[in-house]
C-alpha positions, 0 to 999 in steps of 0.5 A: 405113511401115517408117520411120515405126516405125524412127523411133518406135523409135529416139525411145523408145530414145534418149529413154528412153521404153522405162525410162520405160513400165517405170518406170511400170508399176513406179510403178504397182506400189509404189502398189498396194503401198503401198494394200494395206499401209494397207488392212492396217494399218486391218485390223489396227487394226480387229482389235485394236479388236474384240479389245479390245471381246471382251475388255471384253464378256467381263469385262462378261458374267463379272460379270453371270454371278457377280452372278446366281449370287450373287443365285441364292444370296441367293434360296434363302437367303431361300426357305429362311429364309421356309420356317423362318419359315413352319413355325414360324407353322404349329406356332404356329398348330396349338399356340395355345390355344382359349379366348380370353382365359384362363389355362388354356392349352390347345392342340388337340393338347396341350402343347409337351411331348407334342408334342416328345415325339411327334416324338423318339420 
């Protein structure tokens, strides 16, 4: 039985089989290495794709956000300018003249005159 394992050791040495388990193993090791540097290189790319993406997002939800102030501002100009508009059909409603049809004007509430005249003073 000793001889049988003095053999076995002595045609691994001599063969070279003992290098060649280290080298296997050694093999076996750059592969993981190589395998772990490609997954790294597809996190990297895939990194630098979504930083892209965010960054295209971004400038995307930036011009949104200045259209929608820019059409908030459009909206209270035109609320304000139909304000304007409305008053003025009010005061010309409450200044029209009673009779219809005539040439002797008379408002309600008299003429423009004593109603300017009410409001400055």
């Amino acid at each position: 039985m000793g001889q049988i394992i003095i053999q076995i050791l002595s045609i691994l040495l001599g063969s070279g089989g003992i290098v060649a388990l280290f080298l296997v193993a050694e093999k076996k090791a750059a592969a993981q290495l190589r395998n772990t540097d490609k997954i790294d290189d597809k996190w990297q790319r895939l990194i630098e794709q979504k930083e892209k993406d965010y960054s295209f997002l971004n400038s995307r939800y930036e011009d949104a956000t200045k259209k929608i102030e820019k059409l908030y501002d459009d909206n209270s100009q035109l609320r304000t300018s139909l304000d304007d508009i409305n008053t003025e059909c009010a005061v010309g409603r409450i200044l029209r003249c009673n009779r219809i049809k005539c040439d002797d004007r008379q408002p309600p509430f008299g003429t423009d005159d004593n109603l300017n005249s009410n409001n400055n003073g």
